[in-house]
C-alpha positions in Angstrom: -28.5 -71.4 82.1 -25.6 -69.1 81.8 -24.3 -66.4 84.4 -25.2 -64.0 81.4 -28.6 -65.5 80.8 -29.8 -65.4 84.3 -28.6 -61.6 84.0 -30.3 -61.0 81.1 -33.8 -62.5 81.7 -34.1 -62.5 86.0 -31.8 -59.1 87.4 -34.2 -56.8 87.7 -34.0 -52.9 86.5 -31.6 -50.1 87.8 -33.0 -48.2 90.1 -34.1 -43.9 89.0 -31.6 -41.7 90.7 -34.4 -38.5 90.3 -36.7 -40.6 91.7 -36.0 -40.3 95.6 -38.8 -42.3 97.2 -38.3 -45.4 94.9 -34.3 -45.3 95.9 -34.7 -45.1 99.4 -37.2 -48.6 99.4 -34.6 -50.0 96.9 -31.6 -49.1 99.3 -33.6 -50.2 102.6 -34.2 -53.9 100.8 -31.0 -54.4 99.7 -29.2 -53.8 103.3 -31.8 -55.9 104.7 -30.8 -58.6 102.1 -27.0 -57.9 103.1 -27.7 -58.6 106.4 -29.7 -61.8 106.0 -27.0 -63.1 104.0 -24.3 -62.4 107.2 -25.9 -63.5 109.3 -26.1 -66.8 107.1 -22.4 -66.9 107.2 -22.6 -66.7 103.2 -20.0 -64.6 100.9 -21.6 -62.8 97.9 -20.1 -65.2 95.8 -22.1 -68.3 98.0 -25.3 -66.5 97.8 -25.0 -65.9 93.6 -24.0 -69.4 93.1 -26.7 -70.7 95.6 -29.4 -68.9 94.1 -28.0 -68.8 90.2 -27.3 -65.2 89.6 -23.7 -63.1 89.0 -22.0 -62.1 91.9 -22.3 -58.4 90.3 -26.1 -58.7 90.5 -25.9 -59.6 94.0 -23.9 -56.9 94.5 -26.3 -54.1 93.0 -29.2 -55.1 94.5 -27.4 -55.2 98.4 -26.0 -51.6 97.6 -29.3 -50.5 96.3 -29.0 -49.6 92.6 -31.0 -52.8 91.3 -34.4 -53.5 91.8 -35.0 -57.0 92.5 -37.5 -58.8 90.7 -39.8 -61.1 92.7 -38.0 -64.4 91.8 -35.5 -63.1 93.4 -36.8 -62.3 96.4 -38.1 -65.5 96.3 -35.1 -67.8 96.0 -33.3 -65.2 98.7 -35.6 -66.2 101.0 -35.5 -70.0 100.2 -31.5 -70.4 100.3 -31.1 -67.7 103.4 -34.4 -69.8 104.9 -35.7 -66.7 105.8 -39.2 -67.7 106.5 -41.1 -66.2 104.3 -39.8 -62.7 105.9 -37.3 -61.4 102.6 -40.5 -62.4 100.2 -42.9 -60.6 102.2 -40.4 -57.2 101.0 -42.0 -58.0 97.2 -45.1 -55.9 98.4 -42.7 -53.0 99.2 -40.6 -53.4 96.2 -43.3 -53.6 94.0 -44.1 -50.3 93.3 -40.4 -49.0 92.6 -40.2 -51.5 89.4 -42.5 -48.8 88.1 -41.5 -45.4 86.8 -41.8 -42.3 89.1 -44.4 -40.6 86.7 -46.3 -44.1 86.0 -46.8 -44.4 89.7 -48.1 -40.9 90.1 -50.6 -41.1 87.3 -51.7 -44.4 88.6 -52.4 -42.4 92.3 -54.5 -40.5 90.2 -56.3 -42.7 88.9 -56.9 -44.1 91.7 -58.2 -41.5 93.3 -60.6 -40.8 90.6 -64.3 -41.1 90.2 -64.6 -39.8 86.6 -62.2 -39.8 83.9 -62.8 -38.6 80.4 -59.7 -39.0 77.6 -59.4 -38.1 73.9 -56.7 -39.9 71.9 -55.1 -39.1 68.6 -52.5 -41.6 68.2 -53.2 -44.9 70.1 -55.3 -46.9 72.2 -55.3 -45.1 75.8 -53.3 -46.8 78.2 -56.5 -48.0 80.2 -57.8 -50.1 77.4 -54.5 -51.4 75.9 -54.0 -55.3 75.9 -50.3 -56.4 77.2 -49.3 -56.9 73.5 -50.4 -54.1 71.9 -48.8 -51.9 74.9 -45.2 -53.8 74.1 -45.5 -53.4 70.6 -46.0 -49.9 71.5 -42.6 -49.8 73.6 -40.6 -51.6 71.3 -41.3 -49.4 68.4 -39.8 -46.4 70.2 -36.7 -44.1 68.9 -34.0 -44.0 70.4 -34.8 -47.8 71.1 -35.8 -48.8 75.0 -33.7 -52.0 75.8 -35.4 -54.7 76.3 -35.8 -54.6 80.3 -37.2 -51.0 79.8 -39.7 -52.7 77.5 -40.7 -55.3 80.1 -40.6 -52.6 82.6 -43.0 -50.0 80.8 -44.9 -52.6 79.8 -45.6 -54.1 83.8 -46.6 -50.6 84.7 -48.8 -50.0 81.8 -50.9 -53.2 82.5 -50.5 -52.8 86.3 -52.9 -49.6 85.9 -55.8 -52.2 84.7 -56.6 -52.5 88.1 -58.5 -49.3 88.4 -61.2 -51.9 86.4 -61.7 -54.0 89.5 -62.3 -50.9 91.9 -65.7 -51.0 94.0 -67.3 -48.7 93.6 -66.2 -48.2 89.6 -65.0 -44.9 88.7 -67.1 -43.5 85.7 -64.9 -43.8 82.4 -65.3 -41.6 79.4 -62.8 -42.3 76.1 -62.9 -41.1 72.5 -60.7 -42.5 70.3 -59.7 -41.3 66.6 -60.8 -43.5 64.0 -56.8 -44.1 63.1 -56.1 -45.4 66.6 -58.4 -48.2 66.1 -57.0 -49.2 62.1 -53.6 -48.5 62.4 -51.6 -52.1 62.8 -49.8 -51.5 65.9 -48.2 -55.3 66.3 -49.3 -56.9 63.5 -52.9 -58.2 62.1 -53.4 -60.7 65.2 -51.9 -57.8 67.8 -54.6 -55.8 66.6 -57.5 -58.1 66.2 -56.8 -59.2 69.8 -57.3 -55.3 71.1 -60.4 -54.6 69.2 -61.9 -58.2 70.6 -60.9 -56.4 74.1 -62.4 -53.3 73.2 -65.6 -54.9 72.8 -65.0 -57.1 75.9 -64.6 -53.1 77.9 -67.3 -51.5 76.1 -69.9 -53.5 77.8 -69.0 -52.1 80.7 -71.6 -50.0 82.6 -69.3 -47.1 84.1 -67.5 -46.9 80.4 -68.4 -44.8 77.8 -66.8 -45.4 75.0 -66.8 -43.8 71.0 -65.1 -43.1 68.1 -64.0 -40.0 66.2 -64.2 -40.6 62.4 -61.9 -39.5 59.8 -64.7 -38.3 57.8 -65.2 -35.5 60.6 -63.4 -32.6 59.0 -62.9 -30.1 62.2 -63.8 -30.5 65.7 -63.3 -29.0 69.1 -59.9 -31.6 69.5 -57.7 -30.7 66.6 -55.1 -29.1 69.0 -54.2 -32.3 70.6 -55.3 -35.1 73.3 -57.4 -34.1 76.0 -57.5 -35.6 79.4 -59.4 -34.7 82.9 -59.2 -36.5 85.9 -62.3 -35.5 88.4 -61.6 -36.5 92.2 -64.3 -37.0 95.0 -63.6 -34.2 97.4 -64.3 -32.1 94.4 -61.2 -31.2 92.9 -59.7 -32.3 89.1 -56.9 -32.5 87.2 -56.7 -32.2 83.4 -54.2 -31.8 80.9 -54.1 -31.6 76.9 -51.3 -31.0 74.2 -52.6 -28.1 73.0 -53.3 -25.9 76.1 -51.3 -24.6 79.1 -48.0 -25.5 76.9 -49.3 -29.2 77.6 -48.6 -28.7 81.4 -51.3 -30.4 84.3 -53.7 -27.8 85.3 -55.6 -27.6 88.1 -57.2 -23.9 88.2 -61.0 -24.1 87.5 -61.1 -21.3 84.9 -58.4 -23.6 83.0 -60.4 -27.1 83.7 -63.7 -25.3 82.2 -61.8 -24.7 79.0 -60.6 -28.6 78.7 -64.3 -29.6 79.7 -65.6 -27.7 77.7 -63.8 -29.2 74.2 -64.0 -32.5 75.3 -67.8 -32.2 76.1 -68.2 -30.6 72.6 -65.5 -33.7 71.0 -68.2 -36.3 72.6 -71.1 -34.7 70.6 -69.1 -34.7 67.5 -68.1 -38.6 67.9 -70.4 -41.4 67.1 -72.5 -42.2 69.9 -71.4 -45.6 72.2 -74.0 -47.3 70.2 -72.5 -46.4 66.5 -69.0 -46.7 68.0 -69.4 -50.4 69.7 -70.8 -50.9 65.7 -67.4 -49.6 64.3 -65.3 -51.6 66.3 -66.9 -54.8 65.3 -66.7 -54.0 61.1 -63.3 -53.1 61.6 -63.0 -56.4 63.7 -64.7 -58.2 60.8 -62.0 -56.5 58.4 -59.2 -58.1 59.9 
């Protein structure tokens, strides 16, 4: 494989200079890596042939600008025979691959023991497959270059995990009829995202249900809803057509979100009617 290759497909992403925290990791790892490599005797040059990368990669990633992916770590470790120690640093750089505001949404969620999200204009985030989230990415304008589309993508999928939390958070989700027949991908993008809507649907902490078309007005015409409820008793909620679109936190302001999505909900098909929908819309495919 080419210098140019390796680049392309293995060098990692630059690091966000607004996002301070991330930087600092990035920084710490690549001096650590610097110092491995001294103390290895090795020139920058030996190390990028050694491990098949450009000595400018090298380069970045020791002075902090490049986050390393975790092949890279890997084959640092193996050529400086490091033991194991520069690929135990994949844990801490693991998190900075992801955007600032990805990683702080993902706290959140986290953190929270009920969630309950309205969506105009695509599948939410939680229930997106890895395709159908890249397809999402790569249709952007202006256009994300392709290592922002990999890079989005890893953080989108990433937040999946708040599936596998014990005990489960309780899930709430109405989606717009559109979201669910609108071809994002392609036929077989789509076909595999409905096939894991029904997979998530079964789900005992998820409710899940559809808004149709057919409903002329209801209590979300203004925009998405979303509220985020925490177990010390404090929320977070946010919606594109209140506050100027801006988190809010103040419990007069929550009410008001609460309130239209608890009055969206009874205006949606029940989880029953919905789980229905998503299999003859399946079956349309």
């Amino acid at each position: 494989m080419s210098e140019d290759n390796e680049d392309r497909d293995d060098s990692g992403w630059d690091v966000d200079p607004e996002d301070e925290q991330g930087a600092a990791v990035v920084a710490a790892v690549g001096r650590q890596l610097k110092v491995w490599r001294e103390a290895a005797g090795m020139r920058v040059a030996d190390l990028a042939r050694a491990m098949g990368y450009g000595e400018d990669l090298v380069r970045k990633v020791e002075g902090g600008t490049r986050i390393p992916r975790p092949e890279y770590l890997d084959k640092a470790d193996r050529v400086l025979k490091a033991g194991g120690r520069i690929a135990a640093m994949k844990r801490d750089v693991e998190t900075t691959r992801y955007p600032k505001r990805v990683r702080d949404l993902a706290k959140m969620e986290a953190r929270a023991v009920e969630i309950g999200a309205y969506r105009i204009h695509g599948i939410h985030g939680l229930l997106q497959t890895e395709e159908y989230a890249r397809a999402l990415f790569e249709m952007r304008l202006p256009a994300y270059s392709q290592s922002e589309v990999d890079r989005f993508t890893a953080a989108r999928t990433a937040r999946r995990a708040i599936f596998d939390r014990d005990p489960a958070p309780y899930l709430s989700f109405v989606q717009e009829e559109a979201t669910l027949r609108r071809r994002i991908g392609g036929t077989m993008v789509r076909r595999r995202q409905l096939e894991h809507l029904l997979e998530v649907v079964q789900l005992r902490n998820i409710a899940f249900q559809v808004m149709p078309t057919d409903v002329e007005v209801h209590a979300g015409m203004d925009g998405g809803i979303e509220v985020l409820k925490f177990g010390d008793g404090s929320a977070v909620g946010r919606s594109e057509g209140a506050f100027g679109g801006r988190p809010v936190s103040d419990p007069r302001q929550l009410r008001i979100l609460e309130l239209r999505y608890g009055m969206i909900r009874a205006q949606a098909l029940t989880p029953r009617e919905s789980k229905a929908f998503i299999e003859h819309v399946l079956g349309e495919t």
